[in-house]
C-alpha positions in Angstrom: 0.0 0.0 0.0 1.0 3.5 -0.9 1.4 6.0 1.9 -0.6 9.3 0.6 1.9 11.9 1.9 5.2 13.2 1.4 7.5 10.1 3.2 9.7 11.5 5.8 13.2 11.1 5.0 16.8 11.0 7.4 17.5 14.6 6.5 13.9 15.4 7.0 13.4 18.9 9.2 10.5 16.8 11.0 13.1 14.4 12.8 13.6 17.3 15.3 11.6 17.2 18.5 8.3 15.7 17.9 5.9 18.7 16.7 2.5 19.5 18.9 -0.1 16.5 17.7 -2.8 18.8 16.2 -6.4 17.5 18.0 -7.2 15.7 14.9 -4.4 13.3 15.0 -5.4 9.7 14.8 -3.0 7.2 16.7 -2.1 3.4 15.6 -3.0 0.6 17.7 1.0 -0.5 18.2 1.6 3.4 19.1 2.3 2.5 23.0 4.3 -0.6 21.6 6.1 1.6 19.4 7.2 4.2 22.0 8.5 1.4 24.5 11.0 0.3 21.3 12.5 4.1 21.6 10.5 4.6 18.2 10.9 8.4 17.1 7.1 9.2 16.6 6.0 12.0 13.4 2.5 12.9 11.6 1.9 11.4 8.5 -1.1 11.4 6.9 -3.0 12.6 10.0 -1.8 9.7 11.7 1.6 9.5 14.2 3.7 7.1 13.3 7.1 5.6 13.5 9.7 7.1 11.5 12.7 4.9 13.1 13.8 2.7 16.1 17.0 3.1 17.8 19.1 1.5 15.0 18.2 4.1 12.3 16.5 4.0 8.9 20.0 2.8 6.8 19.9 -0.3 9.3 16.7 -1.1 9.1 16.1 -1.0 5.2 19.5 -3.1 5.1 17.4 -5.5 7.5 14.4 -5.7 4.8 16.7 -6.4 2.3 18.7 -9.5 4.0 16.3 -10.4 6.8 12.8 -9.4 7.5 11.4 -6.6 8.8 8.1 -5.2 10.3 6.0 -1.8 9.4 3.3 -0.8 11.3 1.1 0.6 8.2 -2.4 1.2 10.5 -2.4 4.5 9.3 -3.7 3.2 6.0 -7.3 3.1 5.3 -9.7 0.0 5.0 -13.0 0.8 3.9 -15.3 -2.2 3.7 -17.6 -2.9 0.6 -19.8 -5.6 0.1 -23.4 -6.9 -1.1 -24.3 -8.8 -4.6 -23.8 -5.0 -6.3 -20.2 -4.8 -5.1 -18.3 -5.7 -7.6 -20.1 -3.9 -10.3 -19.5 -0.7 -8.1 -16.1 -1.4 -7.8 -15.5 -1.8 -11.3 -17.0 1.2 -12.2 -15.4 3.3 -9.9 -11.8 1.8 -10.4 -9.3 1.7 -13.1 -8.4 -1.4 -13.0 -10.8 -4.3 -14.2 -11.7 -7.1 -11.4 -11.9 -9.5 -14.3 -8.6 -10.7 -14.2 -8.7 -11.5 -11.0 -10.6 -13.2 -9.1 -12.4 -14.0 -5.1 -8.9 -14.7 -2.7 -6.9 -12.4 -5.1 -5.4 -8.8 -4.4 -5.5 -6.0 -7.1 -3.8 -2.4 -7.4 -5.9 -0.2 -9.0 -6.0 3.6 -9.2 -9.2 5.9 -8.6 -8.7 8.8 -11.4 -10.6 12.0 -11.6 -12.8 12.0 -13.7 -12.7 15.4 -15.4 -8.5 15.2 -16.1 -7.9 11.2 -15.5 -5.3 11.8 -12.6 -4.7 10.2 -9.8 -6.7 10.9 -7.1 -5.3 7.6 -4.5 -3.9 4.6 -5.5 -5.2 1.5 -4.1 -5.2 -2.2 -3.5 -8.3 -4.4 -3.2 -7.9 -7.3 -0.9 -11.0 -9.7 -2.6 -12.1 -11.7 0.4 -15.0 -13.2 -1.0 -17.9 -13.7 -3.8 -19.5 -10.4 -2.8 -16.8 -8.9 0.3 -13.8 -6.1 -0.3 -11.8 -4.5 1.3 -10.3 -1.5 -0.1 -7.6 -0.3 1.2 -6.9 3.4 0.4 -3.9 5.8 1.7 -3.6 7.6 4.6 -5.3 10.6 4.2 -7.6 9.5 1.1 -10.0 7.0 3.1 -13.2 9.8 3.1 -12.0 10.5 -0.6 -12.1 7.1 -1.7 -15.3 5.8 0.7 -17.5 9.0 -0.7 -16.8 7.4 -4.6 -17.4 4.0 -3.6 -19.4 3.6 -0.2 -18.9 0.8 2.0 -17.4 1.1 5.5 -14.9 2.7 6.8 -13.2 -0.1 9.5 -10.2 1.5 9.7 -10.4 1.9 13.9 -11.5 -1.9 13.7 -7.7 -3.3 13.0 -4.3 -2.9 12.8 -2.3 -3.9 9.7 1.6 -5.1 10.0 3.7 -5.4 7.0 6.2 -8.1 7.5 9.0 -7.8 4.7 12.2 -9.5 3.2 13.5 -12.3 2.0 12.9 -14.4 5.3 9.5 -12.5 6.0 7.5 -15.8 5.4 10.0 -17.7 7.4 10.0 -15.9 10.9 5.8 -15.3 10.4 5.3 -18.9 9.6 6.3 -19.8 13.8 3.6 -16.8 14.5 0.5 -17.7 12.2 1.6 -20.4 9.6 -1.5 -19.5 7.1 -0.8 -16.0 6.9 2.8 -17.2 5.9 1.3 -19.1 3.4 -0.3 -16.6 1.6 0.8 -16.3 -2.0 1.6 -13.1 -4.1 -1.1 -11.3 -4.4 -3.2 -13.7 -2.9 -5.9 -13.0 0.5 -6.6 -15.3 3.2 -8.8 -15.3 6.4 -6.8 -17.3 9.1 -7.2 -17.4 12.9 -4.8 -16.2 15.4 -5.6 -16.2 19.5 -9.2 -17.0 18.5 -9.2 -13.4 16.7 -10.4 -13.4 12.8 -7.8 -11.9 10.5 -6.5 -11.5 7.0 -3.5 -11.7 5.5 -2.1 -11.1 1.5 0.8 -11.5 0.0 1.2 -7.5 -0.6 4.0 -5.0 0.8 5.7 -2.0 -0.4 9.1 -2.6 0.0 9.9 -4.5 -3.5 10.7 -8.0 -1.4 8.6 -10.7 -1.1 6.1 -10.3 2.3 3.2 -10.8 4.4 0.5 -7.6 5.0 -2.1 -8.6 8.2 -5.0 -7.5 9.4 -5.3 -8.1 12.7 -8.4 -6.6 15.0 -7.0 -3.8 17.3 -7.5 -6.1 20.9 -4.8 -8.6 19.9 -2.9 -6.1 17.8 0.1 -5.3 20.1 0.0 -9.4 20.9 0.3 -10.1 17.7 3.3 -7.6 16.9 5.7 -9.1 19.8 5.0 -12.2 18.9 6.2 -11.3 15.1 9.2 -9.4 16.8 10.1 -12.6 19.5 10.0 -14.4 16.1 12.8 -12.2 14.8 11.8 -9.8 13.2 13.0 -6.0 12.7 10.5 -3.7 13.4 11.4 -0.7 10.8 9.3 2.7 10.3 8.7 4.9 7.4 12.3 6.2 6.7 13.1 2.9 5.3 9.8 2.5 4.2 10.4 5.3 1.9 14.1 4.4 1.0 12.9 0.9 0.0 10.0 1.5 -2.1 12.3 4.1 -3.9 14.8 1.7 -4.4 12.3 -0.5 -5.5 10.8 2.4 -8.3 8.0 2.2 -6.7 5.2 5.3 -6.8 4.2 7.4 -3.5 0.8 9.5 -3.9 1.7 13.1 -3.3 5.0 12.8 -5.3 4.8 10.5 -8.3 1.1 10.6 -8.4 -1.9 12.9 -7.9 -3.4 15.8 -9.2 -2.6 16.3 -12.6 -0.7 13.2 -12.9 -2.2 10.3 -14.9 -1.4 6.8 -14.6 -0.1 6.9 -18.6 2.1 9.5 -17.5 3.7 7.7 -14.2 4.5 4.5 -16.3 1.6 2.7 -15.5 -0.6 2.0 -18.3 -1.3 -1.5 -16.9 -3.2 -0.6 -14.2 -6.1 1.0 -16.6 -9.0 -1.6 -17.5 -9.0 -0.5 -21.2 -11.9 -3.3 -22.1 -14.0 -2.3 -19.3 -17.1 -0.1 -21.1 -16.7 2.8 -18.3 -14.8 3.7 -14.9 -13.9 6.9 -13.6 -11.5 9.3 -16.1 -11.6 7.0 -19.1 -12.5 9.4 -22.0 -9.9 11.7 -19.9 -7.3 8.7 -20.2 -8.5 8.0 -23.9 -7.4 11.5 -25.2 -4.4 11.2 -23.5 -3.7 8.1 -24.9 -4.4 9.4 -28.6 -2.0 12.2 -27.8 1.2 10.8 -25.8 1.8 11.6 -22.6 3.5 14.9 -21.6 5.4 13.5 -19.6 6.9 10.1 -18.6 8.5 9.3 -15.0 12.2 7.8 -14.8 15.1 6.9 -13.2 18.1 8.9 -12.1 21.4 7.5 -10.6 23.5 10.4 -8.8 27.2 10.2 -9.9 28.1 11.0 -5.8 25.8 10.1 -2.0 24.4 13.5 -1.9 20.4 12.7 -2.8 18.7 14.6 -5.3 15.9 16.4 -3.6 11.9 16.5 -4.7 11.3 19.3 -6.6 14.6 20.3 -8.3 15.2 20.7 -11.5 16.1 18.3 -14.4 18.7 19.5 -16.7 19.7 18.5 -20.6 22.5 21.3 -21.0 21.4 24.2 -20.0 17.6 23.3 -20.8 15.3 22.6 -18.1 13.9 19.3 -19.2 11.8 18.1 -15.7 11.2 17.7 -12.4 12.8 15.5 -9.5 9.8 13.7 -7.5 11.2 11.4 -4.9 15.3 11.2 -4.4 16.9 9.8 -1.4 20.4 8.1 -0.9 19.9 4.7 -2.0 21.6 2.2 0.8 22.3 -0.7 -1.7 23.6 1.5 -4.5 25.4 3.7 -2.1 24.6 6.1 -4.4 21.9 8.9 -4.5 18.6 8.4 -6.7 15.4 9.7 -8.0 12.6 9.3 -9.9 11.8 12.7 -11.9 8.9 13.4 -14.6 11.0 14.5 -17.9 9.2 15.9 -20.8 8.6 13.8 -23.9 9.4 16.6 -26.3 13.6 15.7 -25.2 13.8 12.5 -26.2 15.7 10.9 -23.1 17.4 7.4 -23.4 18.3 5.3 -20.7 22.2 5.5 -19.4 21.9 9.4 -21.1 23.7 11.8 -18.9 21.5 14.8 -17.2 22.2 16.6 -14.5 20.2 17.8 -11.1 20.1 21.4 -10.0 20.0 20.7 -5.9 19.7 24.5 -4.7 22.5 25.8 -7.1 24.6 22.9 -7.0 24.6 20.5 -10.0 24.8 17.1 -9.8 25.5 14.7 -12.6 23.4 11.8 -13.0 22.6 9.2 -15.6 19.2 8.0 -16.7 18.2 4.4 -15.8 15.4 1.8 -16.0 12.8 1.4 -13.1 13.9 -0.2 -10.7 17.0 0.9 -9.8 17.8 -2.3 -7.7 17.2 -6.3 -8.8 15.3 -7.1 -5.4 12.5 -9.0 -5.0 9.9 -8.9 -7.5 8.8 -5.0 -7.3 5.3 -4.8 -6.1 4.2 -2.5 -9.2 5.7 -4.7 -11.6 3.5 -7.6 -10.5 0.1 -5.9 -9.5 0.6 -3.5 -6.9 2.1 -0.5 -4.7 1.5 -0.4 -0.3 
């Protein structure tokens, strides 16, 4: 699942002193658990949440990519949709078309405006049944996404835990052996404690993983037990660093308003031989047209990150926009993903360079990902 808001990063302003919570702010579950690990606590998404434990965001993403790790990701939304109707609401709604998949699947989708076709949240649908969904919107989306849809919003109902890496299934399987079971893109119910939960084989992090939904009572239970199991726990810092890494999209940054999924790279997730959703005739004359713009990779020459926001360079000719760059701890090198206008024709390994506040750094256009880890959750089906 995508988180809906700008990530937090490790040279972040907001990893000062924890800001006043504004009376709005909604609190996970696991928050209590978290501040008990030494957890540095920030907003996000309306929502405080666990930027990083003691070890820090470079050890924890290296623990995702070698071990397993665990994300508290309550803050995301669930809202509940069900009855004979559903699906045909769903489908109408959604970009994506149900059709190829099927009752115990998970789908990423996209609901588009319907005036422009942007993005206005990304989404996964957990299928949990003939006529039962939940749809699982970002952080600060859930009213956005329940008003086009309906359903119910259960969000308060559960916590979810992301468990991530190569030997996610591995440590989970001595916690709740069904959940580890789950395949890709695949939803199960399964039992833990006597609580009903759900699991699917869905994450954010470009490894292979575990996302359940466990009720809020036997939440904090559950999350030491997948910690005594050995497991990291990791918070959004590394969540951010890993889904960049992993060329995956964050809403906010490499999609939302005025961004289409065409132009972010992600044709696939449009149902073109559905008769109607949300922003299709938008999508259609975009389609006719080309895209304005197309997102792709950058590879820093040096560490220093590329920042959101600065400027793309060809020459002396502005040619885009950096969304998301970070220091990338595998590559040792910084990254980004940047929108670049299709009137340059840009090929991949071309040589560009970055204006970071007046300094230039040279960088080099690459393929998406910028890593070969795990299969990347959007080249499969999905973003978390």
């Amino acid at each position: 699942m995508a988180p809906s808001e700008s990530a937090p990063t490790s040279t972040d302003a907001r990893h000062g002193p924890a800001p006043i919570e504004e009376p709005e702010t909604r609190h996970s579950p696991l928050e209590e658990a978290h501040r008990t690990l030494g957890a540095k606590l920030v907003p996000f998404g309306g929502w405080l949440m666990p930027l990083a434990y003691g070890t820090g965001t470079l050890a924890e993403h290296m623990a995702c990519r070698t071990e397993a790790v665990a994300f508290d990701v309550s803050h995301l939304g669930t809202v509940r949709v069900q009855g004979q109707s559903s699906t045909d609401i769903l489908q109408r709604a959604l970009s994506n078309d149900l059709r190829k998949v099927a009752p115990g699947r998970a789908q990423y989708t996209q609901l588009l405006d319907d005036a422009d076709g942007s993005v206005v949240d990304d989404i996964i649908v957990w299928w949990l049944d003939d006529d039962t969904f939940d749809v699982m919107p970002n952080a600060s989306n859930t009213t956005r996404v329940r008003d086009a849809i309906g359903g119910d919003d259960t969000t308060a109902s559960r916590a979810v835990i992301a468990v991530q890496g190569p030997e996610a299934r591995l440590r989970l399987a001595s916690v709740a052996p069904d959940a580890a079971a789950v395949a890709r893109f695949r939803v199960t119910r399964f039992s833990w404690n006597g609580f009903d939960c759900v699991a699917a084989g869905t994450g954010y992090t470009g490894e292979d993983g575990v996302e359940c939904a466990v009720p809020t009572e036997a939440a904090r239970e559950f999350w030491q037990a997948v910690l005594d199991a050995g497991v990291t726990p990791a918070g959004l810092g590394a969540r951010d660093t890993l889904r960049l890494e992993a060329g995956l999209p964050l809403h906010g940054h490499e999609l939302g308003p005025g961004i289409t999924p065409l132009q972010a790279g992600l044709g696939w997730v449009v149902g073109w031989e559905k008769a109607e959703f949300r922003g299709r005739d938008a999508l259609e004359r975009e389609r006719a047209s080309g895209p304005r713009r197309r997102l792709r990779g950058l590879v820093a020459e040096g560490r220093q990150p590329p920042r959101d926001g600065a400027s793309v360079l060809a020459g002396t000719s502005s040619i885009g926009t950096v969304t998301s760059g970070n220091f990338s701890p595998v590559l040792s090198r910084g990254i980004a993903m940047a929108f670049l206008d299709t009137d340059h024709e840009v090929a991949d390994g071309q040589e560009l360079t970055i204006d970071v506040r007046g300094r230039h750094l040279a960088a080099h256009v690459v393929a998406l990902p910028f890593i070969p880890v795990g299969k990347a959750r959007a080249a499969s089906g999905g973003a978390s």
